[in-house]
C-alpha positions, 0 to 999 in steps of 0.5 A, a space after each residue: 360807494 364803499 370807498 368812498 365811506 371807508 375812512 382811511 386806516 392812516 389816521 390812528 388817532 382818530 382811531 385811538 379816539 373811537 376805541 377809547 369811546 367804545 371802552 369807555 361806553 362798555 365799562 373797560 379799561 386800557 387792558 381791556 378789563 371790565 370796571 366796576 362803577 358805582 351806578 349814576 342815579 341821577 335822571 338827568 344824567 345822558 349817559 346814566 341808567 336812569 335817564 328820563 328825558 322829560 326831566 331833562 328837557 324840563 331842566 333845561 327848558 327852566 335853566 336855559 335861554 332860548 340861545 342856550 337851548 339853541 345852543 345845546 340843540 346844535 351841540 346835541 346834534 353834532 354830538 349824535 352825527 359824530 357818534 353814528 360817524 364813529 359807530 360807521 367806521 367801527 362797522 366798516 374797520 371790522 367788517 373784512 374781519 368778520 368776513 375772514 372769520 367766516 372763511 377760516 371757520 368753513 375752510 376749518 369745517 372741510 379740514 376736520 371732516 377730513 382729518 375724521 376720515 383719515 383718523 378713521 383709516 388709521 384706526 382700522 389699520 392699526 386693528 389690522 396689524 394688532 391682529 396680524 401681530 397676535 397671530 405671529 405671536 401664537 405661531 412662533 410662540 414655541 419655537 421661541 426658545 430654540 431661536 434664541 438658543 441658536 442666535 447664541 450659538 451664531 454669537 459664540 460662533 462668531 468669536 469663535 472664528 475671530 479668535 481662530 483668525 487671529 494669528 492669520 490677522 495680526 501677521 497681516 497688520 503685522 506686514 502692512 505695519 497696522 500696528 494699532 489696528 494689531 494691538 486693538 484686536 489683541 487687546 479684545 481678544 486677550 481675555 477670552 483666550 486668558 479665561 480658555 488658556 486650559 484649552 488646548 486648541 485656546 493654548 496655540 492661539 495664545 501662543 502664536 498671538 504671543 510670538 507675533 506681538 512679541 515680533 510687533 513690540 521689538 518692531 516698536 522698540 526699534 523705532 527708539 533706536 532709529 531716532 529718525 521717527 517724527 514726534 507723532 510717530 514717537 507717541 504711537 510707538 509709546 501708546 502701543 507700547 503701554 497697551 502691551 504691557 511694557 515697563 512704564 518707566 523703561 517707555 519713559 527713560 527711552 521717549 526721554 533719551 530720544 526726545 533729549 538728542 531730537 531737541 539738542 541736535 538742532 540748536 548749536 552754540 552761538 556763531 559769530 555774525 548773529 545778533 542777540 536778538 536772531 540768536 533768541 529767536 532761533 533759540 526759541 524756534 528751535 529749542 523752547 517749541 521743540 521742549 513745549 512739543 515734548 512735554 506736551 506729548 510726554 504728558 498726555 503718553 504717561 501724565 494725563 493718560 487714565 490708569 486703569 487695572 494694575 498700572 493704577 497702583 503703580 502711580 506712574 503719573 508720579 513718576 513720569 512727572 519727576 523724570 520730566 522734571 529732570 530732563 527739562 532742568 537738565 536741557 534748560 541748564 544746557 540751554 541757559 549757560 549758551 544764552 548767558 554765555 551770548 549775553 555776556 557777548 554784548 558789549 556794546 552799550 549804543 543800542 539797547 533796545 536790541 538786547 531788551 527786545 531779545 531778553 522779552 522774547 527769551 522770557 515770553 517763551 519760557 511762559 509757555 513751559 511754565 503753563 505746560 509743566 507747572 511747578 518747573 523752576 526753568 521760568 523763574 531760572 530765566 527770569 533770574 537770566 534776564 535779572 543778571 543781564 539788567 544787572 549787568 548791563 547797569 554795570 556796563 553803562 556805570 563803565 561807559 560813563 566812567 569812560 565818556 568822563 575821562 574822555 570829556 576830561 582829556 579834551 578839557 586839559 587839551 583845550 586847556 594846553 593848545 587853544 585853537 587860537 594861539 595867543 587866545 586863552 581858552 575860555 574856562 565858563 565855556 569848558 565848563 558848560 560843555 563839559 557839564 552839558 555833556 555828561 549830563 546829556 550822556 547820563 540822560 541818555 543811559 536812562 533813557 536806555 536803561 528805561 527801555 527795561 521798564 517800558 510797559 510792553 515789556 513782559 518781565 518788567 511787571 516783576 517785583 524785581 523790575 518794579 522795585 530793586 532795579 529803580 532803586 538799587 541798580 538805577 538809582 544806586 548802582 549807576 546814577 549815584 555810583 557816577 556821582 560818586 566816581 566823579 566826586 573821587 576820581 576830581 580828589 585823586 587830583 590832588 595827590 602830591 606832587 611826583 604822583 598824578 596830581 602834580 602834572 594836573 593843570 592848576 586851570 583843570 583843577 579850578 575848572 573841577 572844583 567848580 563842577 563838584 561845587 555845580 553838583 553840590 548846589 543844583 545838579 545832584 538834586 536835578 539828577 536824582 529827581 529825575 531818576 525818581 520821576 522817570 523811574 518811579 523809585 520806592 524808597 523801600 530800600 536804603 538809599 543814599 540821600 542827596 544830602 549825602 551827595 552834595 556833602 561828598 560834592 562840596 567836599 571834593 569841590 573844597 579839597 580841589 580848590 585848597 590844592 589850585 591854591 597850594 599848586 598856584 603858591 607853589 609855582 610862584 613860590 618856586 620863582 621867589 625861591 630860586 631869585 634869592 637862592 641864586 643870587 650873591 646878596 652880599 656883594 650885589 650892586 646898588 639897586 636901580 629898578 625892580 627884580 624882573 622876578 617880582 615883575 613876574 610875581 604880580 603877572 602871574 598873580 594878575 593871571 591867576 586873579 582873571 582865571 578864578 574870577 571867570 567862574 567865581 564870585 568876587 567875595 567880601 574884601 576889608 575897607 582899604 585904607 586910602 594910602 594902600 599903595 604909598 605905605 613904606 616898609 623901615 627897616 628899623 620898625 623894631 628898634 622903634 619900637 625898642 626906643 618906645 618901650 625900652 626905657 621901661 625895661 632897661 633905663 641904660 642899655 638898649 634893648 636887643 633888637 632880636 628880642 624885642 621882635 621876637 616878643 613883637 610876634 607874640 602880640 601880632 596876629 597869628 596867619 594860617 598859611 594853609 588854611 581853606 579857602 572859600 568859594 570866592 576870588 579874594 580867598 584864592 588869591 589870598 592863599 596864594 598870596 599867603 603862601 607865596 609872601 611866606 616862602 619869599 619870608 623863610 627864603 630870606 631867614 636863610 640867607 645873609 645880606 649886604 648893604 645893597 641886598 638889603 636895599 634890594 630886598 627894600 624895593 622888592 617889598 615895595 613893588 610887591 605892596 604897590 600891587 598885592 594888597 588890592 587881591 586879598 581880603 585884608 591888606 594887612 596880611 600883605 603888610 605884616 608879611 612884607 614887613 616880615 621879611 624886610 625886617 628879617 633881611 635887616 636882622 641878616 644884613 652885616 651893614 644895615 644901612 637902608 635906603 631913602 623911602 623917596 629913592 624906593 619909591 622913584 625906582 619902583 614907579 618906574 619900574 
């Protein structure tokens, strides 16, 4: 019957629910606090004080319907069933509470009854021992102070054996080489015989105690001399020592000494077959472990030890701490010149992780000397260590470059010498876009390498000097821009004169360079250095050289070579020419019937010259060309034509000298500069060539003397030349002037000036 009118515990919100009723009806709130509430004095309020049922039902029955009383009637009733439902589970929920309270309440009953009894035993017992106690205390109460007077005299007794055991004592530790435990019972027993000295019987324990730790102390001595004894050992003897007594300074000049041959002996001089890094490791496991091992027991022997009676006046940590200074310099010293010494071994610049990886592990080590000796200056002397390999190594990489170039150089001048394909000539754009690729794909992958530096798990890269003057004075300076630098000056040495190293130089390597000086100027320089910047990071805090500044020093090496491809090209040609009228009798030479061979050899080469530049440089602007280019003629007598014209102003009778009148002809004409700059452009090579050729063609033919022939010959040459020449330059008529020139001259030199039909000149040269 219980079970089944027990509501079930796992409906909680039906639980909430009565409980929020049962505060609601005693005037609680959620914590269970009473609430003060203003009282209802309404009678027809339920759940007020002052309800009157009578008035209720009244109410209701004048308000209400039937319906609505029915209604309220149902209402009511499943209002009072839910309330006596809610007032059973109540019940029923607290009803194995109440029960358990009963339980604890009896079983609280019977354990106070017993705790009572037991309280009252112990009670009793403790009037038992207060008694028993207060007996004892009258009963020895006089002889009270003769007890504590001989326990006094037990003590003293006591110390008195000890001290008469002493000898007996430290000759045993003294055998079994306890020393520790000799110079403990020494160190209590040095006073009491101190303050009894005056005593006979004191005196000899004193001195015998003497001669023994005197014995123990030559027996510590000696293990300094052995120099077999391990650190620990090393320390004992040390510790003992200074509580014997012993000369602080001594202890230090000997610990020092011995600690000096125990830490060098086993670190050698760099061998042959080690790498950089199994080098610093060994250096490092050997040497920085063995130093940090030193100076950590030195320190707590003679730095951080407490001073106590007169070594406190002494101030020994002062002075120990500046003997280890000293001796830490020194053997870093040592230690320092033996790994710069490896450093400077490292030649080779294919890997460099190697060597940064070794130079890390050489400055991580020495922060421990650095945590342990504050102050020590062997930190910052391994830093400045790893400072001058970076350095170093940028110089060796600036070096490797400079090498890879001239290498990259003596392929190009062979390619250029001995093409593959023996009636090919070797494509120039080509070699001038490996040889650009490669150097560079090689500068880059430097960078690369010298980044290695820099990289963030690196411990020394963090310092000012990595951080700031390695970016930008020895990244950036002294092997990016030093490299443009020894390009742009190594492609002027080129253009020394002739005898020296310029005149066996190619005239296509010298084209092919001043292209890549240009290249440089116009994009590579700015592509270089930017990515320097974004790579590493460079703050211009310092000066730098600005790419302005580059890229003039490029464009100027780029012109410099290019004037001197056209000089070297002139004068090859102009040496040809040169010979042709040195060598030949143009006095007695025949009628001419074709064209010299040479000037066949002139307008080839030129031809040759005008493919070459045109592979790697831009047409250029040319002049409108007139439509009889190729059908002007040269007369020999231009000048006297001009005298007929002119003559008649100055001299009515005579004529004009013919010398004179030219002569006064050029004053008016159109000043050429022979060896003017060129510009980055075909028609402008080839025009100084041309200039410079046509101009040596001219000063020959001042030197020599002609006949009539010769002069004829001279005639067609002129021809021919103008037939082809005037399409390569920019104004035809520099070729005209020129060629008019030396017609003109050879007429002025010629002993029978008698030239020949234009119609003639013409057939000779088309078929020719």
């Amino acid at each position: 019957m219980s079970s089944a009118t027990t509501p079930p515990d796992s409906d909680p919100s039906q639980r909430r629910r009565v409980h929020s009723m049962l505060k609601h009806y005693y005037g609680l709130n959620e914590e269970g606090k009473v609430t003060e509430q203003a009282e209802s004095l309404d009678p027809c309020d339920i759940n007020g004080p002052h309800f009157d049922p009578e008035v209720y039902l009244n109410k209701l029955r004048m308000e209400c319907s039937l319906g609505e009383l029915m209604d309220h009637e149902s209402c009511m009733v499943k209002q009072i069933r839910s309330l006596d439902s809610d007032m059973q589970t109540l019940v029923y929920e607290n009803y194995n509470k109440f029960i358990s309270a009963t339980d604890t309440i009896r079983k609280m009953k019977n354990d106070f009854k017993k705790m009572e009894d037991e309280m009252d035993c112990l009670s009793a017992n403790m009037a038992a021992i207060t008694e028993f106690s207060a007996h004892i205390s009258g009963t020895l109460q006089d002889q009270h102070a003769q007890i504590t007077k001989l326990s006094g005299v037990h003590t003293l007794l006591r110390k008195l054996q000890f001290l008469f055991e002493l000898p007996a004592r430290l000759n045993k530790c003294l055998e079994l080489q306890a020393y520790a435990q000799a110079v403990s019972a020494h160190r209590r027993a040095r006073c009491v015989l101190q303050q009894y000295s005056h005593m006979p019987s004191f005196r000899g324990i004193q001195d015998d105690c003497h001669v023994i730790m005197e014995q123990l102390a030559q027996q510590l001595r000696q293990k300094f001399r052995d120099g077999g004894s391990s650190a620990k050992d090393l320390s004992e003897c040390v510790e003992l020592l200074l509580q014997l007594d012993e000369p602080a300074e001594e202890l230090c000049d000997k610990f020092l000494s011995h600690a000096h041959s125990s830490t060098t002996n086993p670190f050698l001089s760099p061998t042959a077959g080690t790498d950089i890094l199994e080098f610093i490791d060994r250096g490092c496991n050997e040497f920085v472990s063995s130093l940090c091992l030193v100076i950590a027991s030195y320190q707590e022997l003679f730095i951080n030890r407490p001073q106590e009676g007169e070594l406190a006046s002494k101030n020994i940590p002062e002075m120990a701490n500046g003997k280890l200074h000293v001796f830490v310099d020194t053997l870093a010293a040592r230690y320092f010149s033996l790994v710069e010494r490896r450093i400077q071994e490292e030649k080779g610049v294919s890997d460099n992780s190697l060597l940064v990886r070794a130079l890390d592990r050489f400055h991580r080590r020495l922060q421990a000397i650095s945590k342990l000796l504050p102050g020590s200056a062997v930190p910052s002397q391994g830093t400045e260590i790893v400072v001058r390999a970076a350095r170093e190594r940028i110089k060796q990489y600036l070096s490797a470059l400079q090498t890879f170039y001239h290498d990259s150089l003596t392929d190009v001048r062979q390619a250029l010498a001995a093409p593959r394909h023996k009636d090919a000539t070797p494509s120039l754009p080509e070699l001038l876009t490996s040889l650009s690729n490669f150097i560079l794909n090689q500068l880059k992958s430097v960078l690369a390498s010298v980044h290695l530096f820099t990289a963030k798990d690196i411990t020394f890269s963090n310092k000012p000097y990595f951080k700031g003057e390695f970016c930008s004075q020895g990244v950036r300076e002294g092997l990016v821009v030093s490299f443009i630098k020894f390009i742009c000056q190594s492609s002027r040495q080129y253009c020394e004169s002739a005898g020296d190293r310029g005149g066996s130089t190619p005239p296509a390597l010298l084209l092919l360079l001043s292209r890549l000086c240009l290249d440089y100027e116009t994009s590579t320089i700015s592509y270089i250095l930017t990515l320097t910047d974004e790579q590493f990071l460079v703050q211009h805090h310092t000066p730098v050289t600005p790419v302005t500044a580059l890229c003039a020093e490029a464009r100027e090496a780029a012109q410099k070579l290019l004037n001197h491809y056209v000089k070297v090209q002139g004068l090859i040609i102009s040496q040809m020419l040169r010979k042709s009228v040195e060598t030949r009798d143009w006095v007695n030479t025949i009628e001419p019937r074709n064209v010299r061979a040479v000037m066949k050899r002139v307008v080839e080469d030129t031809t040759s010259i005008d493919v070459q530049v045109g592979l790697l440089y831009e047409e250029g602007v040319r002049k409108a060309h007139s439509s009889d280019s190729s059908k002007r003629t040269f007369s020999v007598y231009s000048s006297s034509r001009q005298q007929i014209r002119y003559a008649p102003s100055y001299t009515p009778s005579a004529p004009m000298d013919t010398n004179l009148l030219s002569n006064i002809h050029k004053l008016f004409s159109e000043r050429i500069d022979i060896f003017s700059p060129v510009e980055f452009n075909k028609v402008s090579v080839l025009t100084g060539i041309i200039k410079i050729s046509l101009k040596t063609f001219l000063e020959c033919v001042r030197l020599r003397t002609f006949g009539r022939y010769g002069l004829q010959q001279i005639q067609v040459d002129c021809h021919y030349l103008q037939m082809y020449l005037w399409r390569f330059v920019s104004d035809e008529n520099l070729v005209h002037f020129l060629l008019d020139e030396i017609v003109g001259s050879a007429a002025h030199r010629c002993l029978d000036p008698s030239p020949m039909e234009q119609s003639v000149i013409e057939v000779i040269c088309e078929r020719g």
